[in-house]
Gaussian input, Z-matrix of N, CA and C with variables (Angstrom, degrees):
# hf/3-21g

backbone

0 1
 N
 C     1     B1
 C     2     B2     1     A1
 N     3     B3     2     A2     1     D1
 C     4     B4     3     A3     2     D2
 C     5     B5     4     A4     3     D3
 N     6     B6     5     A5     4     D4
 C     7     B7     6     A6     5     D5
 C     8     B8     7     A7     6     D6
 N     9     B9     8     A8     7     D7
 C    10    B10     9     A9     8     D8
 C    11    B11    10    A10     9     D9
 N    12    B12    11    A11    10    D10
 C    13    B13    12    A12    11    D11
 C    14    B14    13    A13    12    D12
 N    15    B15    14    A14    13    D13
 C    16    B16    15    A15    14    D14
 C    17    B17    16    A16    15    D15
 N    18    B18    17    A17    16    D16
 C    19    B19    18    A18    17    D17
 C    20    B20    19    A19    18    D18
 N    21    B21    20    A20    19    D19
 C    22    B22    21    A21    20    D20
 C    23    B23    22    A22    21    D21
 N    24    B24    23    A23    22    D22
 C    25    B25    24    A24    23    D23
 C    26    B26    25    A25    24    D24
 N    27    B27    26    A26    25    D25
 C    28    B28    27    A27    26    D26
 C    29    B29    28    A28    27    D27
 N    30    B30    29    A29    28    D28
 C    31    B31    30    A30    29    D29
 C    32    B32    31    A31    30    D30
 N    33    B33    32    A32    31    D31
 C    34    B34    33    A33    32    D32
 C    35    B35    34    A34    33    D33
 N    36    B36    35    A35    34    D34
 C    37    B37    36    A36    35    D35
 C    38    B38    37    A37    36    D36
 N    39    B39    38    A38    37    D37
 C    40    B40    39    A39    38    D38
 C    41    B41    40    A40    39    D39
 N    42    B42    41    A41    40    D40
 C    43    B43    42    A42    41    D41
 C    44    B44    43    A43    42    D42
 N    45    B45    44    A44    43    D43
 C    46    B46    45    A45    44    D44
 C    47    B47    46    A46    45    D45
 N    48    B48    47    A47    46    D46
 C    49    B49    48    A48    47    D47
 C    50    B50    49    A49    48    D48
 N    51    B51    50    A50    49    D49
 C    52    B52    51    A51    50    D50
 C    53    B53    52    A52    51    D51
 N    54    B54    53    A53    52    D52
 C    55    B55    54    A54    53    D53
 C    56    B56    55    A55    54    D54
 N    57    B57    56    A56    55    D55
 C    58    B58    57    A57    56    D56
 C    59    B59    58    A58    57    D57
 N    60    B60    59    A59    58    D58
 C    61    B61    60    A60    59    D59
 C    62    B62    61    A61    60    D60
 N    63    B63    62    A62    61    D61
 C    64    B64    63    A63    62    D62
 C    65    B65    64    A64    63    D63
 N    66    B66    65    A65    64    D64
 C    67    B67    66    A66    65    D65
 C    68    B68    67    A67    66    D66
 N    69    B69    68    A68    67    D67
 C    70    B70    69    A69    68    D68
 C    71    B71    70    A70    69    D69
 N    72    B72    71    A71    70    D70
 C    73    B73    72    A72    71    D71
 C    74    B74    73    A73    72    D72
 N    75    B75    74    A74    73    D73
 C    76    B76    75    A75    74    D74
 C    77    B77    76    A76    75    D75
 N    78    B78    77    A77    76    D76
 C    79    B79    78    A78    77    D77
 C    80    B80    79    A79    78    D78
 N    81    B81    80    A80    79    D79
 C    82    B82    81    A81    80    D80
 C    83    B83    82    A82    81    D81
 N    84    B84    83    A83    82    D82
 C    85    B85    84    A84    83    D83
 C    86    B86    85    A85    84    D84
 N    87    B87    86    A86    85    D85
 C    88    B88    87    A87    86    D86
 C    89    B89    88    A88    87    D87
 N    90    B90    89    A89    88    D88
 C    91    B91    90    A90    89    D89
 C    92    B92    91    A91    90    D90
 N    93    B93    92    A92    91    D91
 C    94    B94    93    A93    92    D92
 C    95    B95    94    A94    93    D93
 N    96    B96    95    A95    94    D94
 C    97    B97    96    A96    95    D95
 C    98    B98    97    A97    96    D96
 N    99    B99    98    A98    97    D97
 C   100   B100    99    A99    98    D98
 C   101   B101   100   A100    99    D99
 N   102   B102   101   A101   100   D100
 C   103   B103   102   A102   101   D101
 C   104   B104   103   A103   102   D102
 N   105   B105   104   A104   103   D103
 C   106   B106   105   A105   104   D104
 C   107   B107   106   A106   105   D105
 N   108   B108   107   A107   106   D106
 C   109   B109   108   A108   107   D107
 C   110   B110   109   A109   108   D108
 N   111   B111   110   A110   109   D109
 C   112   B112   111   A111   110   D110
 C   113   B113   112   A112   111   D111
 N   114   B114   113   A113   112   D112
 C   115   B115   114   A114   113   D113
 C   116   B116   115   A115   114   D114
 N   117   B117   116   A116   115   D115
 C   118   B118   117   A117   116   D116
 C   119   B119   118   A118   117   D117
 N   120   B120   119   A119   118   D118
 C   121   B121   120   A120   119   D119
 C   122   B122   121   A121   120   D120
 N   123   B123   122   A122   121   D121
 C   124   B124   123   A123   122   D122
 C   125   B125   124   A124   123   D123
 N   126   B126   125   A125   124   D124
 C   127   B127   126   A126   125   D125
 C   128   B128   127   A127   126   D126
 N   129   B129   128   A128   127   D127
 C   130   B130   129   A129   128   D128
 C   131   B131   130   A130   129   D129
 N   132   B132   131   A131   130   D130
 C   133   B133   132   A132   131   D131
 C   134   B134   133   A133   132   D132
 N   135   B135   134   A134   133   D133
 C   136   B136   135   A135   134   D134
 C   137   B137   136   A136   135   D135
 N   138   B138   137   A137   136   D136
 C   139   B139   138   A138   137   D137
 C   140   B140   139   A139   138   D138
 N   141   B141   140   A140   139   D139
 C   142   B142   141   A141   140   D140
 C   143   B143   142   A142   141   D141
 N   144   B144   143   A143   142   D142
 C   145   B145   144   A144   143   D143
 C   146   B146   145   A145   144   D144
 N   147   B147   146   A146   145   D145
 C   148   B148   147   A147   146   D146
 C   149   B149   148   A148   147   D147
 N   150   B150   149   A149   148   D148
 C   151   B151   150   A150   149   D149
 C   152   B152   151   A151   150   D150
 N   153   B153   152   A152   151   D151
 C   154   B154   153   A153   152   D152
 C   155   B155   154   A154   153   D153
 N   156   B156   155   A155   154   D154
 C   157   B157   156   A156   155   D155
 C   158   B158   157   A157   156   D156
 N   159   B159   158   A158   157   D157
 C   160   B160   159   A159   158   D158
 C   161   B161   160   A160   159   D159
 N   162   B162   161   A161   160   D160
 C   163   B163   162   A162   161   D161
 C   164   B164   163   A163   162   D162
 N   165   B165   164   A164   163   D163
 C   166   B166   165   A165   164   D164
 C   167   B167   166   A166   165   D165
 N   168   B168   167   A167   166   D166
 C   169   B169   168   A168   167   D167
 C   170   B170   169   A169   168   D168
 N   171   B171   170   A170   169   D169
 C   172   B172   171   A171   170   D170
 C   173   B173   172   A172   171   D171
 N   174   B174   173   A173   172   D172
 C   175   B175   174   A174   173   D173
 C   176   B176   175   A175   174   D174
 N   177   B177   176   A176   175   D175
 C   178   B178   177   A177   176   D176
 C   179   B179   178   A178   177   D177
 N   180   B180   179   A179   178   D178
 C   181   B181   180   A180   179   D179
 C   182   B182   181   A181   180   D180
 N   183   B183   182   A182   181   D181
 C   184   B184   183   A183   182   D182
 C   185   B185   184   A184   183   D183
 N   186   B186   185   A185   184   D184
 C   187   B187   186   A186   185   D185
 C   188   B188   187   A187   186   D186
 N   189   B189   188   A188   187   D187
 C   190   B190   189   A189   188   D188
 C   191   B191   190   A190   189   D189
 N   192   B192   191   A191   190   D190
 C   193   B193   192   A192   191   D191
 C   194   B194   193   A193   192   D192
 N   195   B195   194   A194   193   D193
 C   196   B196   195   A195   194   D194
 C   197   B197   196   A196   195   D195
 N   198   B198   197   A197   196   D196
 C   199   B199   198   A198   197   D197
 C   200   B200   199   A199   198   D198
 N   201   B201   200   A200   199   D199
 C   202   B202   201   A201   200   D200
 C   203   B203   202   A202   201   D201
 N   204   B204   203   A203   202   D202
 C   205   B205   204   A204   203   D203
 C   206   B206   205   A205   204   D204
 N   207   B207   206   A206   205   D205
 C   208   B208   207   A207   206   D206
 C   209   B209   208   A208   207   D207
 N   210   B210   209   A209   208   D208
 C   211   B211   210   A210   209   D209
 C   212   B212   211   A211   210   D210
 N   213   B213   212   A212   211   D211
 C   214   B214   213   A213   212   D212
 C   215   B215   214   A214   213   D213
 N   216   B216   215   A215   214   D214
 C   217   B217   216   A216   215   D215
 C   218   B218   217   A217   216   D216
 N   219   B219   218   A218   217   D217
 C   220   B220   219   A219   218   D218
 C   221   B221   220   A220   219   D219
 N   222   B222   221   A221   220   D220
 C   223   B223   222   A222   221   D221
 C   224   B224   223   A223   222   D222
 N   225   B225   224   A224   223   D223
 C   226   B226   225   A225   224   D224
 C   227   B227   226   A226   225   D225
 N   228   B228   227   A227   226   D226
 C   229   B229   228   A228   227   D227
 C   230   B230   229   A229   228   D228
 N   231   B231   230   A230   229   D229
 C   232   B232   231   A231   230   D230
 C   233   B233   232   A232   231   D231
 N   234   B234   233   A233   232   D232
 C   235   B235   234   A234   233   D233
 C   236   B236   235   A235   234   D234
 N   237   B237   236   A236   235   D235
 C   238   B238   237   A237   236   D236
 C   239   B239   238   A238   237   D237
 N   240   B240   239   A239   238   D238
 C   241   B241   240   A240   239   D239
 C   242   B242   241   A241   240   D240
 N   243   B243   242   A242   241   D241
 C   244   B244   243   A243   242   D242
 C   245   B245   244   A244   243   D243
 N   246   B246   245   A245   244   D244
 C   247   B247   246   A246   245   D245
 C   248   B248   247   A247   246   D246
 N   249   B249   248   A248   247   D247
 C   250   B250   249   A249   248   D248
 C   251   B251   250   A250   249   D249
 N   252   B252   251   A251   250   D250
 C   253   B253   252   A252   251   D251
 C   254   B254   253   A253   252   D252
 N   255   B255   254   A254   253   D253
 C   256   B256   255   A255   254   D254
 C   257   B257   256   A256   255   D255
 N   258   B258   257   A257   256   D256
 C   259   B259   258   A258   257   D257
 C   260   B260   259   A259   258   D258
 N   261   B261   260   A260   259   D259
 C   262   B262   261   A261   260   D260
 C   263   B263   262   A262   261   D261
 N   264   B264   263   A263   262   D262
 C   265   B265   264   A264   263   D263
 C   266   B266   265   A265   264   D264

   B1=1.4430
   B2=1.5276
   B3=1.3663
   B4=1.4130
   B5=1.5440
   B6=1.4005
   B7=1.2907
   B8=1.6898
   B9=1.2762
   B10=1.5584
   B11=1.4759
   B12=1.8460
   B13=1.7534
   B14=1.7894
   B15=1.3887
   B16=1.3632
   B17=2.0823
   B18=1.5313
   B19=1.7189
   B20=1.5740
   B21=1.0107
   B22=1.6809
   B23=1.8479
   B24=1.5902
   B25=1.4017
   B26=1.7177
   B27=1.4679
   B28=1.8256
   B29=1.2151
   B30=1.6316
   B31=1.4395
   B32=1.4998
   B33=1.1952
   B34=1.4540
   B35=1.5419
   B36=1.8536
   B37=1.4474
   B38=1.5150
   B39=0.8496
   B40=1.3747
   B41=1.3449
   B42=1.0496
   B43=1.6876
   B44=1.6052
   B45=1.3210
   B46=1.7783
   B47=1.4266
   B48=1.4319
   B49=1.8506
   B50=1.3102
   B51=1.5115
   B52=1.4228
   B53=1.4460
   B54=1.3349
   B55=1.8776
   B56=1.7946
   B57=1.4658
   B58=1.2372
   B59=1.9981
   B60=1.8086
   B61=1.5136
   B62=1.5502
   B63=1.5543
   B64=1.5842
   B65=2.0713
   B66=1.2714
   B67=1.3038
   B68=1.8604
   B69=1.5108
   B70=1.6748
   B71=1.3196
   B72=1.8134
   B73=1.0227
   B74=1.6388
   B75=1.6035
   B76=1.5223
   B77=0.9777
   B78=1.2954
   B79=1.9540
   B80=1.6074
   B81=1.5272
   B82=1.3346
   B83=1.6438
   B84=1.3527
   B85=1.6450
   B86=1.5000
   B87=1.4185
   B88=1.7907
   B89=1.7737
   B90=1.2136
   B91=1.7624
   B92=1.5104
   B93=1.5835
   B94=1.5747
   B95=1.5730
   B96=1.2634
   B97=1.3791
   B98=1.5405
   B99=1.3640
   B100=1.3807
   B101=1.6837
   B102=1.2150
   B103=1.8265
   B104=1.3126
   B105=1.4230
   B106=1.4364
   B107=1.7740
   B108=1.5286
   B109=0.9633
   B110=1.9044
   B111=1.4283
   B112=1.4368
   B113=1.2838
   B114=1.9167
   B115=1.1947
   B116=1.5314
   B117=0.9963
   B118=1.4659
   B119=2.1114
   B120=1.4872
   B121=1.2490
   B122=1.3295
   B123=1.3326
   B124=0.9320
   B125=2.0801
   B126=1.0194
   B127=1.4489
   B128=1.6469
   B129=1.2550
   B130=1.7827
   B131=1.6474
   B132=1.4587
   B133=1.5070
   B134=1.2303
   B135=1.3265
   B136=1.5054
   B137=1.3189
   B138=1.7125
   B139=1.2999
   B140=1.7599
   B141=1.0585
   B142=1.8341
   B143=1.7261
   B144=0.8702
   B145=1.5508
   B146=1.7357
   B147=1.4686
   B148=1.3159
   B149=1.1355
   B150=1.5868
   B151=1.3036
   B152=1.4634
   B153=1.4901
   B154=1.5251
   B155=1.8801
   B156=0.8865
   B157=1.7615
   B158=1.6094
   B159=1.6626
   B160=0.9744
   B161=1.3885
   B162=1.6390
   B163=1.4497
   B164=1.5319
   B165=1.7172
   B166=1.3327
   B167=1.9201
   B168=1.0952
   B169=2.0677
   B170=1.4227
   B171=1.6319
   B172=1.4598
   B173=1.4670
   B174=1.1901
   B175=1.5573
   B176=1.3438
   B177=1.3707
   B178=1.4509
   B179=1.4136
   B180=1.5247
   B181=1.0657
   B182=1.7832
   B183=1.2971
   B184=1.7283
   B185=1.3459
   B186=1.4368
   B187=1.7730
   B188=1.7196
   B189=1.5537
   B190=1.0114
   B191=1.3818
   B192=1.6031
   B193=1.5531
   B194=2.0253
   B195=1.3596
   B196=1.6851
   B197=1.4234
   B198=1.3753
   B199=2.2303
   B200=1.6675
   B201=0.8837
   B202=1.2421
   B203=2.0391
   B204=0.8218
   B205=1.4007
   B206=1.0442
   B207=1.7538
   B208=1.4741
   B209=1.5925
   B210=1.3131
   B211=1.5683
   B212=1.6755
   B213=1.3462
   B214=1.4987
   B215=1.7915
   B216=1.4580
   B217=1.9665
   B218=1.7805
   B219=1.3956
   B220=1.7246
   B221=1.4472
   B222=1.2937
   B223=1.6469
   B224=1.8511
   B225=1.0805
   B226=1.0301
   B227=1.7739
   B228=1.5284
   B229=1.0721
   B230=1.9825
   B231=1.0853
   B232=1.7116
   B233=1.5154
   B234=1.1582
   B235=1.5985
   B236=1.3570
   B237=1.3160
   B238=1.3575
   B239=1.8166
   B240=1.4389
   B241=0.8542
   B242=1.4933
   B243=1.2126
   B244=1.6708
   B245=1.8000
   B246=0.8817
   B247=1.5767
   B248=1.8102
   B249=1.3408
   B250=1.2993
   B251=1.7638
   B252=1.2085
   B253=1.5605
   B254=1.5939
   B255=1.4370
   B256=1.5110
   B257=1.5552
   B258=1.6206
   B259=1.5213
   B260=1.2045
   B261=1.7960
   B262=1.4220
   B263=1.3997
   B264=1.2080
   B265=1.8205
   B266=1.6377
   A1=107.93
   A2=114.80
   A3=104.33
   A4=114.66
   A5=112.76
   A6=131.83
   A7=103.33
   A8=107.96
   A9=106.57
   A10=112.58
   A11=93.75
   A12=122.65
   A13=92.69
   A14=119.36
   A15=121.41
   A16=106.40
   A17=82.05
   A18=87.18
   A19=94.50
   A20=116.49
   A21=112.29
   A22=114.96
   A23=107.91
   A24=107.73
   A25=117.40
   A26=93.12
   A27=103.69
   A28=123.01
   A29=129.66
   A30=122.36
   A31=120.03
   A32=107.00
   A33=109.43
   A34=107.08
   A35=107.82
   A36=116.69
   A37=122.39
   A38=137.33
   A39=148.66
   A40=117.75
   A41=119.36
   A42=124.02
   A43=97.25
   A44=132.29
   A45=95.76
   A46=92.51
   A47=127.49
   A48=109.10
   A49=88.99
   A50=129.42
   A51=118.03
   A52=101.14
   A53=107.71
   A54=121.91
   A55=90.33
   A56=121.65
   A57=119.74
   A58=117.98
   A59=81.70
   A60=85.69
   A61=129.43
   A62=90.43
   A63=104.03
   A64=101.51
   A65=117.24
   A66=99.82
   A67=125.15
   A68=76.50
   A69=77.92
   A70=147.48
   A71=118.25
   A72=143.05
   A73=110.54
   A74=125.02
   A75=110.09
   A76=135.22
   A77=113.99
   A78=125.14
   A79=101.74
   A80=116.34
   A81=100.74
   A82=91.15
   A83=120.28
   A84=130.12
   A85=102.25
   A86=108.79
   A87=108.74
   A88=98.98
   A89=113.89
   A90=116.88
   A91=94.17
   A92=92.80
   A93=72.55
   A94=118.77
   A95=126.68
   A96=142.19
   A97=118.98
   A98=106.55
   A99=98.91
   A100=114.59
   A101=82.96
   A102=89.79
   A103=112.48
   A104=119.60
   A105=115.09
   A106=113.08
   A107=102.71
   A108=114.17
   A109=136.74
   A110=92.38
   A111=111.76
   A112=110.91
   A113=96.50
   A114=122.51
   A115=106.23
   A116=122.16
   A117=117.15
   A118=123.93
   A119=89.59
   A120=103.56
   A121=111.46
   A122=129.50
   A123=147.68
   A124=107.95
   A125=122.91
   A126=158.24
   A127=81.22
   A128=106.18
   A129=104.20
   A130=107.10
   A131=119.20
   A132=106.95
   A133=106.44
   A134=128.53
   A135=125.47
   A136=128.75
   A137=82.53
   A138=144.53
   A139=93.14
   A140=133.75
   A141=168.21
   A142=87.46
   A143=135.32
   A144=114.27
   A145=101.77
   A146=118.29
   A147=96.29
   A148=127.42
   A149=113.19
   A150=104.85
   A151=140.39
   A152=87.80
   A153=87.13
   A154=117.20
   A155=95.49
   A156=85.61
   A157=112.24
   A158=136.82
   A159=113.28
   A160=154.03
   A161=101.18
   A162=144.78
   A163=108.68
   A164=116.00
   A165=122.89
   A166=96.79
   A167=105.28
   A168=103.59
   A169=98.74
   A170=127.81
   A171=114.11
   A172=125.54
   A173=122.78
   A174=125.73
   A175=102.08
   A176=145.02
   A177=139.84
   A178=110.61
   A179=119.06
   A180=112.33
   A181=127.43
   A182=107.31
   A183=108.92
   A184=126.31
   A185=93.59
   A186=95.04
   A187=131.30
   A188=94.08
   A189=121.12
   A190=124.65
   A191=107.68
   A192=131.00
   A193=85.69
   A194=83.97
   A195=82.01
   A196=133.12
   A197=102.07
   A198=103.86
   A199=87.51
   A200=156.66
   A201=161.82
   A202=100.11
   A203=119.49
   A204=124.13
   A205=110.97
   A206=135.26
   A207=117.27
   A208=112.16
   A209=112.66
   A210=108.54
   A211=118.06
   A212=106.62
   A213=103.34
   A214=124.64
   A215=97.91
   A216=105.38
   A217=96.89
   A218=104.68
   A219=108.84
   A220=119.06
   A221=110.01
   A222=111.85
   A223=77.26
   A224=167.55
   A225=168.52
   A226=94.26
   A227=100.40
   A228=120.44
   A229=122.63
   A230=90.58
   A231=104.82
   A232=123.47
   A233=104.73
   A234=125.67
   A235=87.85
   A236=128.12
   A237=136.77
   A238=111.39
   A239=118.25
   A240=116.82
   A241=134.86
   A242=100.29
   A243=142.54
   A244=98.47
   A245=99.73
   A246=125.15
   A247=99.19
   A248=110.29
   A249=115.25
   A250=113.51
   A251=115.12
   A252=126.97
   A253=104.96
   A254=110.24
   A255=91.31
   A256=96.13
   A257=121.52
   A258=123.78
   A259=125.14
   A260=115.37
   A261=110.62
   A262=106.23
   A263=114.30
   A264=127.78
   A265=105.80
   D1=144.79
   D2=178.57
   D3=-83.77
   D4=-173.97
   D5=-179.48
   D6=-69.76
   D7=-44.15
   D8=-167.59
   D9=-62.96
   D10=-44.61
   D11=-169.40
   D12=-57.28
   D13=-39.70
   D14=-148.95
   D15=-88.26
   D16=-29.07
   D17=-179.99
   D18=-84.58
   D19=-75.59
   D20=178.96
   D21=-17.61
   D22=-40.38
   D23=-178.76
   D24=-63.96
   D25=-55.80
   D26=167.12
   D27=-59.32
   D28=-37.77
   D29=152.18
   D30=-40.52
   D31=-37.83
   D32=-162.96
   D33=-78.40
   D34=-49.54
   D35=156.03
   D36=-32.70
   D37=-81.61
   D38=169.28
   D39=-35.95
   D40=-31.50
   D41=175.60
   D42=-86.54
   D43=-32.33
   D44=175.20
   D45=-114.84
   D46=24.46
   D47=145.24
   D48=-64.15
   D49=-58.20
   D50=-135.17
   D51=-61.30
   D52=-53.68
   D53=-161.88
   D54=-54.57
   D55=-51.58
   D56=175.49
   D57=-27.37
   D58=-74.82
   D59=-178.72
   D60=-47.48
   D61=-38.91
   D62=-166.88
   D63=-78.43
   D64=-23.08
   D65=161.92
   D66=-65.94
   D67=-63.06
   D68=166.20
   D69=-21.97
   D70=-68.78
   D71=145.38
   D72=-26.23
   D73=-57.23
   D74=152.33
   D75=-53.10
   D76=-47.84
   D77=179.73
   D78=-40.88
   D79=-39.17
   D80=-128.86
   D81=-112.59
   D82=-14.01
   D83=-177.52
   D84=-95.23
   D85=147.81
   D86=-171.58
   D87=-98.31
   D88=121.87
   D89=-164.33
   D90=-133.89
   D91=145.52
   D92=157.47
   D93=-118.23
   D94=151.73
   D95=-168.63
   D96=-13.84
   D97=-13.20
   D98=172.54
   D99=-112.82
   D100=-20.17
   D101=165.44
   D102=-74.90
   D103=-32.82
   D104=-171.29
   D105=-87.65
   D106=-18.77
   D107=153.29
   D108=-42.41
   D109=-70.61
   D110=152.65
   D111=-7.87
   D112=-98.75
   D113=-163.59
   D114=-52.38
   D115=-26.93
   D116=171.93
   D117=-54.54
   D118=-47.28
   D119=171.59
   D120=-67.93
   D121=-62.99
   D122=150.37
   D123=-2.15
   D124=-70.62
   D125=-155.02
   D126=-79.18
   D127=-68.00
   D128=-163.79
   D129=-77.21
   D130=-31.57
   D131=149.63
   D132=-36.23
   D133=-99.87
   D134=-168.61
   D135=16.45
   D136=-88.53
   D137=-170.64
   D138=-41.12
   D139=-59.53
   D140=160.41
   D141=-44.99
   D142=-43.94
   D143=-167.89
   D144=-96.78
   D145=-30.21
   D146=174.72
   D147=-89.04
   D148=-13.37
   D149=155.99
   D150=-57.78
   D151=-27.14
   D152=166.18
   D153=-81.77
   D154=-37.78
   D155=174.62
   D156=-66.74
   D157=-22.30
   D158=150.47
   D159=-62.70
   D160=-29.53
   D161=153.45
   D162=-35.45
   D163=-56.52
   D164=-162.39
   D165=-89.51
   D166=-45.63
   D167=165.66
   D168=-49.84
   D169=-74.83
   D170=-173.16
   D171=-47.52
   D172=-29.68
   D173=179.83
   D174=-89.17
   D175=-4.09
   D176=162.46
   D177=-87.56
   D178=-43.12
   D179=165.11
   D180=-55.43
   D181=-49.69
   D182=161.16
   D183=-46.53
   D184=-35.71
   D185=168.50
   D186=-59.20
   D187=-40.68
   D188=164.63
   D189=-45.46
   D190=-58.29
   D191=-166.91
   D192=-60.02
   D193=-77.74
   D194=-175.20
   D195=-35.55
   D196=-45.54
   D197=173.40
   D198=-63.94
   D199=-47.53
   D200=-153.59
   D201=-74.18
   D202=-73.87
   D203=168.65
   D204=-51.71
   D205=-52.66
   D206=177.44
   D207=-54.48
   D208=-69.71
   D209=174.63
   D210=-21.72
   D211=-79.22
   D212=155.89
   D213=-5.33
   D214=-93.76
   D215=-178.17
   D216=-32.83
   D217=-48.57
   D218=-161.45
   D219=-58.12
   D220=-23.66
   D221=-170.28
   D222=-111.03
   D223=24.93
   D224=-54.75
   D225=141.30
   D226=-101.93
   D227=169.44
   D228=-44.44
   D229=-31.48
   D230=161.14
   D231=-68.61
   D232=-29.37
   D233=-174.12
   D234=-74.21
   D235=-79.59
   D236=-150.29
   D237=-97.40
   D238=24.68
   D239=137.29
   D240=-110.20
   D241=9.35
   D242=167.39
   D243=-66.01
   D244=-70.04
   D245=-154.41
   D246=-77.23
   D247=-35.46
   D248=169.18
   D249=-69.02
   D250=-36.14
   D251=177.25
   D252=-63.80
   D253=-26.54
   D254=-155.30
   D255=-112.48
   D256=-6.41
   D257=145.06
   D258=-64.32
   D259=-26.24
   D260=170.19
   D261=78.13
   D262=18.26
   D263=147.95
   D264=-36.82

């Protein structure tokens, strides 16, 4: 599985533990409507900030992947225009 396939999976994991927990934890405490209210906002604040810090790790890492792959093709394409010079293509 790749790196991308594998982070994308645990993002995805973690986002309905959270919604999981964070329903639950309401379901299961006696509030009343404005408390449960709250905590709801409250919960999806959160919820809203780590997605973004996973969001901002996954898009650094892609950044990464990519300077990483261009370099690659480049000494790539260097290789085999090497190899083309010395067939005399």
């Amino acid at each position: 599985m790749s790196k991308a396939k594998q982070t994308g999976t645990i993002l995805g994991s973690l986002i309905i533990g959270a919604l999981a927990g964070g329903i639950a934890a309401l379901l299961l405490t006696p509030h009343s409507g404005e408390e449960t209210r709250e905590k709801l906002k409250k919960e999806a604040d959160r919820l809203r900030e780590e997605l973004k810090d996973y969001s901002s790790d996954f898009s650094d890492k892609a950044k990464k992947v990519k300077k990483d792959l261009e370099k690659k093709l480049k000494k790539t394409e260097a290789e085999l225009l090497d190899i083309e010079e010395e067939l005399g293509v």
